[in-house]
PDB file of N, CA, C and O in Angstrom:
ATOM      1  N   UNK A   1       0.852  -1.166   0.000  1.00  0.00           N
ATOM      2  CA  UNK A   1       0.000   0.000   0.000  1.00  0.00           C
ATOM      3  C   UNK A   1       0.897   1.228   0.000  1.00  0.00           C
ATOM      4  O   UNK A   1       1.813   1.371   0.810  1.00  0.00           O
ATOM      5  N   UNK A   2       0.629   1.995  -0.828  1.00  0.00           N
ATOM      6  CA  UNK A   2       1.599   3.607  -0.841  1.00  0.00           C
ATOM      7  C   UNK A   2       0.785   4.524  -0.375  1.00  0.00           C
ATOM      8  O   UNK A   2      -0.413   4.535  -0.657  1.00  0.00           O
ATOM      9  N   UNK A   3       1.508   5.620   0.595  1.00  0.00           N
ATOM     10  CA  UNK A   3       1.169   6.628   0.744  1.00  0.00           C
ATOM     11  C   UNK A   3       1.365   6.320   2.220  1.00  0.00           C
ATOM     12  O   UNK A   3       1.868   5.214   2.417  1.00  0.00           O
ATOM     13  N   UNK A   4       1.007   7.241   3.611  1.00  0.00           N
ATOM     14  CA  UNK A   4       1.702   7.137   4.659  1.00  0.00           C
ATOM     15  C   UNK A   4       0.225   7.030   5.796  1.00  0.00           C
ATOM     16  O   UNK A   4      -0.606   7.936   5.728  1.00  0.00           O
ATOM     17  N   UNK A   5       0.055   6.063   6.629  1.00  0.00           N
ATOM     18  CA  UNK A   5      -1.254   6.002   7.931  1.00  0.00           C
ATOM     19  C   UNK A   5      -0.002   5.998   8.819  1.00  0.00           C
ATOM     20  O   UNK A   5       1.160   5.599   8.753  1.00  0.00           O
ATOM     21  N   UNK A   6      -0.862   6.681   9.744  1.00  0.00           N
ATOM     22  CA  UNK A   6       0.334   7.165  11.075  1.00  0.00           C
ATOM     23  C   UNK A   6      -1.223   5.837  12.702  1.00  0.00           C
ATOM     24  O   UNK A   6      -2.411   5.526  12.784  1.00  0.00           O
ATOM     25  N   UNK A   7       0.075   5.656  13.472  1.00  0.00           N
ATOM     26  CA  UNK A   7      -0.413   4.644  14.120  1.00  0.00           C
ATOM     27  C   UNK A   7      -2.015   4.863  14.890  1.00  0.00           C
ATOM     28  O   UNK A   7      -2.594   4.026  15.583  1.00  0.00           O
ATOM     29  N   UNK A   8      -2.386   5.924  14.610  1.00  0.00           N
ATOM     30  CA  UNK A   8      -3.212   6.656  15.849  1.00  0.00           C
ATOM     31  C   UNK A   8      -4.802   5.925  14.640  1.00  0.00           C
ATOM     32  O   UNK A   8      -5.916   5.535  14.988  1.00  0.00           O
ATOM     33  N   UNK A   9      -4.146   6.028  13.185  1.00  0.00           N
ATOM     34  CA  UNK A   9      -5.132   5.809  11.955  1.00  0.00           C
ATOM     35  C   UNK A   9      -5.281   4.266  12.262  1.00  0.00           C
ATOM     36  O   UNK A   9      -6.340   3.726  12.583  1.00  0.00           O
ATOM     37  N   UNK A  10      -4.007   3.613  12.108  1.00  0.00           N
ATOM     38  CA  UNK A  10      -3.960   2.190  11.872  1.00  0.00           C
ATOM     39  C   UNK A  10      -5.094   1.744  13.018  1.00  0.00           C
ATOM     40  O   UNK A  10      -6.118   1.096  12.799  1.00  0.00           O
ATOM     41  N   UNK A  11      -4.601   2.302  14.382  1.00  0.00           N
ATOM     42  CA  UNK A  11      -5.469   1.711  15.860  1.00  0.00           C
ATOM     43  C   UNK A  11      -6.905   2.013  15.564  1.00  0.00           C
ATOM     44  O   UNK A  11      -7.838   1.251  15.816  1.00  0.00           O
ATOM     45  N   UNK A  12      -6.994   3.147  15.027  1.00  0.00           N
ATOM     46  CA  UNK A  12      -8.898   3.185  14.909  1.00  0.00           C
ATOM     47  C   UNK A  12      -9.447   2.286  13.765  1.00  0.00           C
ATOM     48  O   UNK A  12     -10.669   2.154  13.701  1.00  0.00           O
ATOM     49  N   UNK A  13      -8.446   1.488  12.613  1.00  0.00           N
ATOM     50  CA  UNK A  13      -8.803   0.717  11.555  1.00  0.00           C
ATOM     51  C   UNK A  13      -9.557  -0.328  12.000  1.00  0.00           C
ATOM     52  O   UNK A  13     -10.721  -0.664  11.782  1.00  0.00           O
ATOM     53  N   UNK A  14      -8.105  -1.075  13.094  1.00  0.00           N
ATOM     54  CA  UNK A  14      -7.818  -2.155  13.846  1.00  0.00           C
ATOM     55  C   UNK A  14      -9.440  -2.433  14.386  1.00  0.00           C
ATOM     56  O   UNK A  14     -10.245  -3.310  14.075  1.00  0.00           O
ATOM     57  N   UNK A  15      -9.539  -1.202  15.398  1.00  0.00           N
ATOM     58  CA  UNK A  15     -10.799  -1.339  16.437  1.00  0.00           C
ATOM     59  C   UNK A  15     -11.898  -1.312  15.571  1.00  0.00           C
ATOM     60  O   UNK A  15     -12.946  -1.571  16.163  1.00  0.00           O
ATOM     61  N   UNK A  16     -12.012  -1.108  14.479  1.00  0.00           N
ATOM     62  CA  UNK A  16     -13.085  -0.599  13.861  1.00  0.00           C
ATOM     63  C   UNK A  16     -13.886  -2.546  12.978  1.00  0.00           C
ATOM     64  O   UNK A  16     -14.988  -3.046  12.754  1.00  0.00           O
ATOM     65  N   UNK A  17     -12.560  -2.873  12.823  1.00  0.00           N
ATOM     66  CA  UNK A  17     -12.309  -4.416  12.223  1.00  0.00           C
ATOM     67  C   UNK A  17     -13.024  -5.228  13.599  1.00  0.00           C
ATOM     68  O   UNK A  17     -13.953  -6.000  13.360  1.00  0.00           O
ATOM     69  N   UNK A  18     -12.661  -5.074  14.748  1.00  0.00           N
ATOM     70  CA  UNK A  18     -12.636  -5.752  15.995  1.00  0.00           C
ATOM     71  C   UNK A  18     -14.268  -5.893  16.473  1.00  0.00           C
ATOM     72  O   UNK A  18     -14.884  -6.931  16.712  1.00  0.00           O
ATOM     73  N   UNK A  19     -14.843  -4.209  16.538  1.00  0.00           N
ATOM     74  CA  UNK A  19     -15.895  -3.987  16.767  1.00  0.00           C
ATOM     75  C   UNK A  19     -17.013  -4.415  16.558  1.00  0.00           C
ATOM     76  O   UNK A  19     -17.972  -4.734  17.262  1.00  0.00           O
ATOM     77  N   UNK A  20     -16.657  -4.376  14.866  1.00  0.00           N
ATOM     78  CA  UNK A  20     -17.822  -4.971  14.095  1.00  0.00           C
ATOM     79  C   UNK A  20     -17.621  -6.613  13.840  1.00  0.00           C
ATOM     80  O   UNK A  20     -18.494  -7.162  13.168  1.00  0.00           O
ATOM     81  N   UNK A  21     -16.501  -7.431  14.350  1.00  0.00           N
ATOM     82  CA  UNK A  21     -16.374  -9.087  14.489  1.00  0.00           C
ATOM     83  C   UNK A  21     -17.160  -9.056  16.179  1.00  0.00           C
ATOM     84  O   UNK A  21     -17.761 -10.030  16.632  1.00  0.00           O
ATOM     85  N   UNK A  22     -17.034  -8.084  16.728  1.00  0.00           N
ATOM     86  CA  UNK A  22     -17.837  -8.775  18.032  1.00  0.00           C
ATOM     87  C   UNK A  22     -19.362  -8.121  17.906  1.00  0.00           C
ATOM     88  O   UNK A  22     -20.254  -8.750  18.476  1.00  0.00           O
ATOM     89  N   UNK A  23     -19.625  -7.242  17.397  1.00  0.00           N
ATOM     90  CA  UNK A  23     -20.928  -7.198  16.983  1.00  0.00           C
ATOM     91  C   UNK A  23     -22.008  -8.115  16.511  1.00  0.00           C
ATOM     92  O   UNK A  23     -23.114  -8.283  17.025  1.00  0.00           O
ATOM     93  N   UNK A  24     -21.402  -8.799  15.227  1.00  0.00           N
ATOM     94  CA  UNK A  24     -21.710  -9.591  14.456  1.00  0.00           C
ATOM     95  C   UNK A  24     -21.684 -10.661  15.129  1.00  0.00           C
ATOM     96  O   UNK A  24     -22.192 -11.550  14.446  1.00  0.00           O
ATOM     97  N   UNK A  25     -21.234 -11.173  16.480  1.00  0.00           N
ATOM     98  CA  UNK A  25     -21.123 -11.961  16.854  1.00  0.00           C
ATOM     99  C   UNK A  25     -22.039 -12.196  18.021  1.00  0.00           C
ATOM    100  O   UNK A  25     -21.993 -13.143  18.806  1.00  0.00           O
ATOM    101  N   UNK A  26     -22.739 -11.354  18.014  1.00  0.00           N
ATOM    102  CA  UNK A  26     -23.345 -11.308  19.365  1.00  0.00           C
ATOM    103  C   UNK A  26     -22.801 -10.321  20.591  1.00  0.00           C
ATOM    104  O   UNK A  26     -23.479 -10.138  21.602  1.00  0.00           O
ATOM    105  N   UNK A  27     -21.500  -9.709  20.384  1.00  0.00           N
ATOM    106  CA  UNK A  27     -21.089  -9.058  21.431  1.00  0.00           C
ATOM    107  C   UNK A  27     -21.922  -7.743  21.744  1.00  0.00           C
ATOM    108  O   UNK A  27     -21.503  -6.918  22.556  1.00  0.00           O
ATOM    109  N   UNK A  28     -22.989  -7.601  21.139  1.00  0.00           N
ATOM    110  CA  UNK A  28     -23.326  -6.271  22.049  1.00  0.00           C
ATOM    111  C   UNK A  28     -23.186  -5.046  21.059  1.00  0.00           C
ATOM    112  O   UNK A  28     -22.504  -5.322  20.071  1.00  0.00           O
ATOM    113  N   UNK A  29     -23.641  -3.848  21.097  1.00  0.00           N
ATOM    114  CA  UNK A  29     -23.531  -2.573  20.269  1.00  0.00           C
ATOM    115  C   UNK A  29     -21.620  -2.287  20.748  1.00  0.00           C
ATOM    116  O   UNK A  29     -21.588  -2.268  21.979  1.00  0.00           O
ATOM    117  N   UNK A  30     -20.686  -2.155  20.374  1.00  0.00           N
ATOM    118  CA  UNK A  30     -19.449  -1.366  20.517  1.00  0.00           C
ATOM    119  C   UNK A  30     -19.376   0.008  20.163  1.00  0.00           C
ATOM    120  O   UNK A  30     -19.601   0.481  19.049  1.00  0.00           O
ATOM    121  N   UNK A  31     -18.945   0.794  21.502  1.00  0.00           N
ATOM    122  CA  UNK A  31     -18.250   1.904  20.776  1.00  0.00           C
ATOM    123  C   UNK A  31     -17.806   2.431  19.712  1.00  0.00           C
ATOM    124  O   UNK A  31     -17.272   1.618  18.957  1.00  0.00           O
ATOM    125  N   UNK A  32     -17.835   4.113  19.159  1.00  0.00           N
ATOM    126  CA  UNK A  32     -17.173   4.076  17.807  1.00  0.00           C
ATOM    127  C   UNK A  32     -15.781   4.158  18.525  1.00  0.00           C
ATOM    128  O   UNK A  32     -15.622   3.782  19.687  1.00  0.00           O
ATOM    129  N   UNK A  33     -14.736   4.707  17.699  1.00  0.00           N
ATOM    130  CA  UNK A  33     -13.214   5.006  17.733  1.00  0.00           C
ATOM    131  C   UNK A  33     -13.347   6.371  18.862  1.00  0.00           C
ATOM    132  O   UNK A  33     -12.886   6.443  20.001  1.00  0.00           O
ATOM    133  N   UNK A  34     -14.160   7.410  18.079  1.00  0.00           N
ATOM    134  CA  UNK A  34     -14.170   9.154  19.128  1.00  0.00           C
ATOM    135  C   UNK A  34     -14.925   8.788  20.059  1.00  0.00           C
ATOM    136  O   UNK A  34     -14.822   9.619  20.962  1.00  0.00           O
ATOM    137  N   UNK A  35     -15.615   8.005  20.322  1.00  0.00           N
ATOM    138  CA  UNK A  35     -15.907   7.769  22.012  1.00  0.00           C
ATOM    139  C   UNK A  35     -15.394   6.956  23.089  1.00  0.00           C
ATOM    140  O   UNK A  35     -15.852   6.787  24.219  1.00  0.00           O
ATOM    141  N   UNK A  36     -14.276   6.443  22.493  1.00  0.00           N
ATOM    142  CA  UNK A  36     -13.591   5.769  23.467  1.00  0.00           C
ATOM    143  C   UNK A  36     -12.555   6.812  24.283  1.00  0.00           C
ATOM    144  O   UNK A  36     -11.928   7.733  23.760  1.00  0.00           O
ATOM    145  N   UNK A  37     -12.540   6.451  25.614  1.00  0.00           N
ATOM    146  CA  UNK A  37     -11.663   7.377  26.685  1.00  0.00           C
ATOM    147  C   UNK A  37     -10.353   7.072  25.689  1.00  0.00           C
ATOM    148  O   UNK A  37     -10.161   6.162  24.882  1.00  0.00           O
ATOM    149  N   UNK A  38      -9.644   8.064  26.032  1.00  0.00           N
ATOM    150  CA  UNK A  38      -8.510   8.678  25.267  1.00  0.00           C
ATOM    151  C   UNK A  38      -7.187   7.448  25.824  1.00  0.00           C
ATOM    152  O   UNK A  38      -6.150   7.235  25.197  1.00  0.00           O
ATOM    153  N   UNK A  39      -7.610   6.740  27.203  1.00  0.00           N
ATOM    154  CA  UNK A  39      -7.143   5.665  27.524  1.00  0.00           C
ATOM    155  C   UNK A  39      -6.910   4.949  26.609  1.00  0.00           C
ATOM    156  O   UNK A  39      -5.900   4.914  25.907  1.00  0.00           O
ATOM    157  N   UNK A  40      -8.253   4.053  26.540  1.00  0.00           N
ATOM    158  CA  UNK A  40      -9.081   3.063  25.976  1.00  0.00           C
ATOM    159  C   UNK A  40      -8.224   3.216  24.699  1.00  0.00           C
ATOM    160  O   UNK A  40      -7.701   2.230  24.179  1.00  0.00           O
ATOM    161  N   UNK A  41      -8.073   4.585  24.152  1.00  0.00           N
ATOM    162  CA  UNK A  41      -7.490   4.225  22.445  1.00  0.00           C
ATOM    163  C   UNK A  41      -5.865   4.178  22.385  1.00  0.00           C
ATOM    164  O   UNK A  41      -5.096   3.780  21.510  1.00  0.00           O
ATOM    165  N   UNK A  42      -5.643   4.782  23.753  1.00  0.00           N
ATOM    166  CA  UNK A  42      -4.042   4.426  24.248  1.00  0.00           C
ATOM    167  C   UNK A  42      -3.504   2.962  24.491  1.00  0.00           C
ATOM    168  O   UNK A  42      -2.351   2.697  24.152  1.00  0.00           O
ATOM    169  N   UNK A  43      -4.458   1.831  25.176  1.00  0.00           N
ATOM    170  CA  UNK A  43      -4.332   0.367  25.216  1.00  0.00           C
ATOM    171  C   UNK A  43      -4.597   0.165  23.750  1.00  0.00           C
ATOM    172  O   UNK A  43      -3.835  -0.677  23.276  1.00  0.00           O
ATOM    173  N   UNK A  44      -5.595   0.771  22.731  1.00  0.00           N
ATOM    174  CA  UNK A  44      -5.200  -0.306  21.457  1.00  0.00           C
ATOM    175  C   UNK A  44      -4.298   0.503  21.031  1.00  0.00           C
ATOM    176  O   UNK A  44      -3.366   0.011  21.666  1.00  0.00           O
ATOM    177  N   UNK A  45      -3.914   1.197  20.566  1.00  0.00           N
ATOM    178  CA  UNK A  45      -2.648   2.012  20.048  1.00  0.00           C
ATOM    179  C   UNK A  45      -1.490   1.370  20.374  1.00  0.00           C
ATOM    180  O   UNK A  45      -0.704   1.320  19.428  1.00  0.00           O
ATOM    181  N   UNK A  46      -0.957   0.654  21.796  1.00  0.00           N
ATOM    182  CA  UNK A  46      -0.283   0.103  22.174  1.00  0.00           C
ATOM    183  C   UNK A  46      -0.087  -1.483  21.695  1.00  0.00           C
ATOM    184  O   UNK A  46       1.060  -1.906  21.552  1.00  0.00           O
ATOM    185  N   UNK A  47      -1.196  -2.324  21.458  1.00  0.00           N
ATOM    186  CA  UNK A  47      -1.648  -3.476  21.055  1.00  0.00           C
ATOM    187  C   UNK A  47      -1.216  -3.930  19.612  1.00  0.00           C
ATOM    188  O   UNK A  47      -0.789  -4.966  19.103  1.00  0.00           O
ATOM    189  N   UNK A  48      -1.556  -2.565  19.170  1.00  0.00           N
ATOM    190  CA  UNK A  48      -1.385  -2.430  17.132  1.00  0.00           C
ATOM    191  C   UNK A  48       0.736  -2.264  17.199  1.00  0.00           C
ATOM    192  O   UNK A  48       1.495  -2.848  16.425  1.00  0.00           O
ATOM    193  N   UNK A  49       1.194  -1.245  18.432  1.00  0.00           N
ATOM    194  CA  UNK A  49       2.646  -0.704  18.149  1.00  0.00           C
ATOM    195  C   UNK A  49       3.230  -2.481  18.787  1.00  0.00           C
ATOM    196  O   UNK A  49       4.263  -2.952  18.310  1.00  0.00           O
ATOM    197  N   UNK A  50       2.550  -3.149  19.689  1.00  0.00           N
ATOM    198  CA  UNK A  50       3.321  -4.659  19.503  1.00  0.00           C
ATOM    199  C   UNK A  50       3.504  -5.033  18.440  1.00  0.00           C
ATOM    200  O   UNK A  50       4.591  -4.877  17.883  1.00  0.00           O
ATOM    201  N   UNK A  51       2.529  -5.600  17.908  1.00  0.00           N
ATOM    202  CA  UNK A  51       2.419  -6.562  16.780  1.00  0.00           C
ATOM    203  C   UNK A  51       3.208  -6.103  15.582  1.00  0.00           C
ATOM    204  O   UNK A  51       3.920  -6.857  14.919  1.00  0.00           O
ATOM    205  N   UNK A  52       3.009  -4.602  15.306  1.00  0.00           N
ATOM    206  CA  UNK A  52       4.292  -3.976  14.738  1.00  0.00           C
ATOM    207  C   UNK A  52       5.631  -4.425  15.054  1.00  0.00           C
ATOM    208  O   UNK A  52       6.151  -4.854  14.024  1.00  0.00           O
ATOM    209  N   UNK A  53       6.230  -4.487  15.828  1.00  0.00           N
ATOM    210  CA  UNK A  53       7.277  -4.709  16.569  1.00  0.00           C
ATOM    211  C   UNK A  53       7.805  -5.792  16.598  1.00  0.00           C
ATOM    212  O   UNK A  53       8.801  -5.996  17.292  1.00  0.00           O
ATOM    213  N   UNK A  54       7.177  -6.828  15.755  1.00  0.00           N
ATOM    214  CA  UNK A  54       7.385  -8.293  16.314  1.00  0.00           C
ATOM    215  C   UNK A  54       6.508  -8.775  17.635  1.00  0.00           C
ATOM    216  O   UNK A  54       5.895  -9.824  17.839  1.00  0.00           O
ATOM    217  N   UNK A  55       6.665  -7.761  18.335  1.00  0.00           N
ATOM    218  CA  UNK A  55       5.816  -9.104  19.674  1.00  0.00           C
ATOM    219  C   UNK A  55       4.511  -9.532  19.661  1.00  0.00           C
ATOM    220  O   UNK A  55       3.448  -9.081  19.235  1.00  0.00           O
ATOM    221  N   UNK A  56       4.993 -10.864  20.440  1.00  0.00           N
ATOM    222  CA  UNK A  56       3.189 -11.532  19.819  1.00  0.00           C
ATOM    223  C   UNK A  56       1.967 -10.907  20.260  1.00  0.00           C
ATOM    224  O   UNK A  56       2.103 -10.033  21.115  1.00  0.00           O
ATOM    225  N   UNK A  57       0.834 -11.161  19.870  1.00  0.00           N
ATOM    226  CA  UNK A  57      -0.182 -10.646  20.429  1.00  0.00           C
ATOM    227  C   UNK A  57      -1.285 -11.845  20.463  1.00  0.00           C
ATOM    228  O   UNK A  57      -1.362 -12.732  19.613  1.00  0.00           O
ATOM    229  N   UNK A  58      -2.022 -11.723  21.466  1.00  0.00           N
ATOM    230  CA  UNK A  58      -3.016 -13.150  22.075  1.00  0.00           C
ATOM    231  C   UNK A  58      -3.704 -13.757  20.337  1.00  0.00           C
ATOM    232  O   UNK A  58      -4.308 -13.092  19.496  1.00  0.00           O
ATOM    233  N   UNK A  59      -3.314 -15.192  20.304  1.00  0.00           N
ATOM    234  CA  UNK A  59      -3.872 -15.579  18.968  1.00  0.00           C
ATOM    235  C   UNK A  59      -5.983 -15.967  19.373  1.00  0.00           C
ATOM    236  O   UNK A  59      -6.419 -16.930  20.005  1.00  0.00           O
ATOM    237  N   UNK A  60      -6.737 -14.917  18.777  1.00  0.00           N
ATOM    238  CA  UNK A  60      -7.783 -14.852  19.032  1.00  0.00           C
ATOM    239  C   UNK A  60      -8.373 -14.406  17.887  1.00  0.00           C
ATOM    240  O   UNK A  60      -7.573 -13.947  17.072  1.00  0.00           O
ATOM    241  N   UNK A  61      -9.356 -14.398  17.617  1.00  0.00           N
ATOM    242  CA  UNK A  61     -10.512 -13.838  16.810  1.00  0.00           C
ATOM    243  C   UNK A  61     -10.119 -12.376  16.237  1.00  0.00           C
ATOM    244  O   UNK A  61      -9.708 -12.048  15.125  1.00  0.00           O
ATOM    245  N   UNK A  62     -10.278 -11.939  16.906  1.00  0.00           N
ATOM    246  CA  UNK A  62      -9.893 -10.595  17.252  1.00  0.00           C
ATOM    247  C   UNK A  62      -8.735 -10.507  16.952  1.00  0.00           C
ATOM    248  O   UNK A  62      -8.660  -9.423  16.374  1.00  0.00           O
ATOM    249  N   UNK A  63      -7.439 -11.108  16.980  1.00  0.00           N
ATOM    250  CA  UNK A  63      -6.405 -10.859  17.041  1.00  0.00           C
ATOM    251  C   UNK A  63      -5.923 -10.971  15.901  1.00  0.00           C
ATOM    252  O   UNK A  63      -4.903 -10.429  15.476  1.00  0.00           O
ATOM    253  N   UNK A  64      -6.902 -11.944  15.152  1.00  0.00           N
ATOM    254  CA  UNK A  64      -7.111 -12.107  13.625  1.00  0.00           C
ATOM    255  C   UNK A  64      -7.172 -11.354  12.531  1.00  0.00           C
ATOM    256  O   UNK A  64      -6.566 -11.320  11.460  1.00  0.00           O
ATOM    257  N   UNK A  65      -8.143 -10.681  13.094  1.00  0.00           N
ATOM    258  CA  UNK A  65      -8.727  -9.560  12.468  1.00  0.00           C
ATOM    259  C   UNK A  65      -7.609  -8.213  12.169  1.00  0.00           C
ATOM    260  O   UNK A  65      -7.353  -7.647  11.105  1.00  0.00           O
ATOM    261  N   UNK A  66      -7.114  -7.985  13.458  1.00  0.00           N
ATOM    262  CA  UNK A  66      -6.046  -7.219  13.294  1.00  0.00           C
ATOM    263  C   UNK A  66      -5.012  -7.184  12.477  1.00  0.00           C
ATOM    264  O   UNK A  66      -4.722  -6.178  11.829  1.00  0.00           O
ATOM    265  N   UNK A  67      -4.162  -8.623  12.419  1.00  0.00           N
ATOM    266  CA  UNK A  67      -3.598  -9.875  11.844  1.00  0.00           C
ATOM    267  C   UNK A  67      -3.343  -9.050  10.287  1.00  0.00           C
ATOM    268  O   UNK A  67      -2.345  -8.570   9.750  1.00  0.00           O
ATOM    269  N   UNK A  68      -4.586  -9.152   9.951  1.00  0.00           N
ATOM    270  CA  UNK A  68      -4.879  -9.641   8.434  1.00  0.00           C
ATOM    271  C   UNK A  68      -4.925  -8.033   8.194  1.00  0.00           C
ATOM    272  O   UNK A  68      -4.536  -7.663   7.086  1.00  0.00           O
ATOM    273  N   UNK A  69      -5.335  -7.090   9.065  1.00  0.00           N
ATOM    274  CA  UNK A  69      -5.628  -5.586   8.345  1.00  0.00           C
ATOM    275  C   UNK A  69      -4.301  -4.948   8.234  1.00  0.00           C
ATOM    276  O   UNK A  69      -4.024  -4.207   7.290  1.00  0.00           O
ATOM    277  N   UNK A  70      -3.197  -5.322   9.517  1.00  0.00           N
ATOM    278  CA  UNK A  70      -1.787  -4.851   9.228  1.00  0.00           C
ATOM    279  C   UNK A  70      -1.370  -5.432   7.906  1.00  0.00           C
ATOM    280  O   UNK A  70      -0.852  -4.544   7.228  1.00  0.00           O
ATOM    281  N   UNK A  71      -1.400  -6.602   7.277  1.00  0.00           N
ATOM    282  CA  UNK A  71      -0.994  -7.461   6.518  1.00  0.00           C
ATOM    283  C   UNK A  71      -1.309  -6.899   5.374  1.00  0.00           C
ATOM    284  O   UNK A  71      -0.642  -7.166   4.374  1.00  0.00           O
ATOM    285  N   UNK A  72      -2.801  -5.676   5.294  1.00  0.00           N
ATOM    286  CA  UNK A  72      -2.819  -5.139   3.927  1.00  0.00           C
ATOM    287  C   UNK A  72      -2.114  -3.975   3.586  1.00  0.00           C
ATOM    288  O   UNK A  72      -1.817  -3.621   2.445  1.00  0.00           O
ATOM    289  N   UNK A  73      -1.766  -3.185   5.037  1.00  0.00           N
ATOM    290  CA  UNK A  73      -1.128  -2.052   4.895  1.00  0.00           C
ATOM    291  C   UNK A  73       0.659  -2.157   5.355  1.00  0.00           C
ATOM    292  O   UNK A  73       1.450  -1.341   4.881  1.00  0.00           O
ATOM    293  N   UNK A  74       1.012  -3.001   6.094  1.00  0.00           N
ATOM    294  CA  UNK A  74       2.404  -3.042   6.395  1.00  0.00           C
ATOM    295  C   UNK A  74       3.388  -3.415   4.934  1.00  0.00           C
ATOM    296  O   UNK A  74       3.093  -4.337   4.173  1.00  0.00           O
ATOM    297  N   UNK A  75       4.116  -2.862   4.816  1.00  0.00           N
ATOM    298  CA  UNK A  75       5.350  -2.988   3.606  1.00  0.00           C
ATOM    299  C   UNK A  75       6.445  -3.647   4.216  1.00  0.00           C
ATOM    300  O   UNK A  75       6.997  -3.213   5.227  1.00  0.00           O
ATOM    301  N   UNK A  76       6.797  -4.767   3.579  1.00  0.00           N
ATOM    302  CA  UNK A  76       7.317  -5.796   4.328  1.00  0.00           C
ATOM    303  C   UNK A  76       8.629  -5.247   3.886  1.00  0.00           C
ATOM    304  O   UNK A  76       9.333  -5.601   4.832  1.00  0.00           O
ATOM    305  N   UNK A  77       9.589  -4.479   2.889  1.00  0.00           N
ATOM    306  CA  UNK A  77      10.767  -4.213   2.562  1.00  0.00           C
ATOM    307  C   UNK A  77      10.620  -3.131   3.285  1.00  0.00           C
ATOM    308  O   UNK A  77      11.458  -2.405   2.748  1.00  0.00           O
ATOM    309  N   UNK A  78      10.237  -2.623   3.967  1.00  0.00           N
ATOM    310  CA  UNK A  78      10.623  -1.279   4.508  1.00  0.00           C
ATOM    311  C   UNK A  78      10.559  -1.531   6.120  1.00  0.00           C
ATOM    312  O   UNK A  78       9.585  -1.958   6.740  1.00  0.00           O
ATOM    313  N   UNK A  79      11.800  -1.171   6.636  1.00  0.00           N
ATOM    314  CA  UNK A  79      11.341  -1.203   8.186  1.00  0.00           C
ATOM    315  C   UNK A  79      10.946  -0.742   8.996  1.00  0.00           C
ATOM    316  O   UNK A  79      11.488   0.338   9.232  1.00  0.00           O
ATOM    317  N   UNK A  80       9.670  -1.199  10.085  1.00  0.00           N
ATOM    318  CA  UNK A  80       9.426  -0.525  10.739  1.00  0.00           C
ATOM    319  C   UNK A  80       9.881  -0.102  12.239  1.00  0.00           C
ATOM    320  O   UNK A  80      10.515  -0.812  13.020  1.00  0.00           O
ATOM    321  N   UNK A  81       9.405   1.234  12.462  1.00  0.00           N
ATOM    322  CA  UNK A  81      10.098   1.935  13.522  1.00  0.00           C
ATOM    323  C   UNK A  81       9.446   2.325  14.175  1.00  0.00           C
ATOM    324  O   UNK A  81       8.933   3.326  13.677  1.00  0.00           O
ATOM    325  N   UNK A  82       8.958   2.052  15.490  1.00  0.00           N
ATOM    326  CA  UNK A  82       8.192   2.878  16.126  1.00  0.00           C
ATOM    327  C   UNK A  82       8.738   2.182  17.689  1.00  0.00           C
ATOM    328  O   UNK A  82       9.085   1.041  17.991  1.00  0.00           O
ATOM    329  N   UNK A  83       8.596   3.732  18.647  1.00  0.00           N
ATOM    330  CA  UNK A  83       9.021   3.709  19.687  1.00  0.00           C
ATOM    331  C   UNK A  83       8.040   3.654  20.437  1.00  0.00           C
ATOM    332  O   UNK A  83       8.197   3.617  21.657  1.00  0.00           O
TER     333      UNK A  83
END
């Protein structure tokens, strides 16, 4: 994918992927992205900068989902950096 999503984009993609797999699933109405406590988008922001990173993240449904949405936007020749 060309052109540049900064992590704050990727995390509201992520949740947005997540939301609507537990919706669909029975989980209940979810939050959008702007109503989550500024926390709340700080733990997935953090979740998305693992899996970036190499470190694992819980193999789940959900985790799937995430999985597969980095997988359309991450550029595998280019490295990533994030602190």
């Amino acid at each position: 994918m060309k052109g540049g999503i900064n992590i704050v984009e990727l995390a509201a993609i992520c949740y947005a992927g997540v939301a609507a797999l537990r919706e669909a699933t029975g989980g209940g109405d979810q939050p959008e992205w702007v109503d989550l406590e500024p926390d709340k988008q700080g733990v997935i922001t953090d979740y998305i900068t693992q899996l970036l990173t190499g470190r694992p993240i819980p193999d789940s449904h959900e985790g799937e989902v995430i999985r597969r949405i980095i997988a359309v936007i991450r550029d595998e020749k280019k490295t990533l950096k994030y602190a």
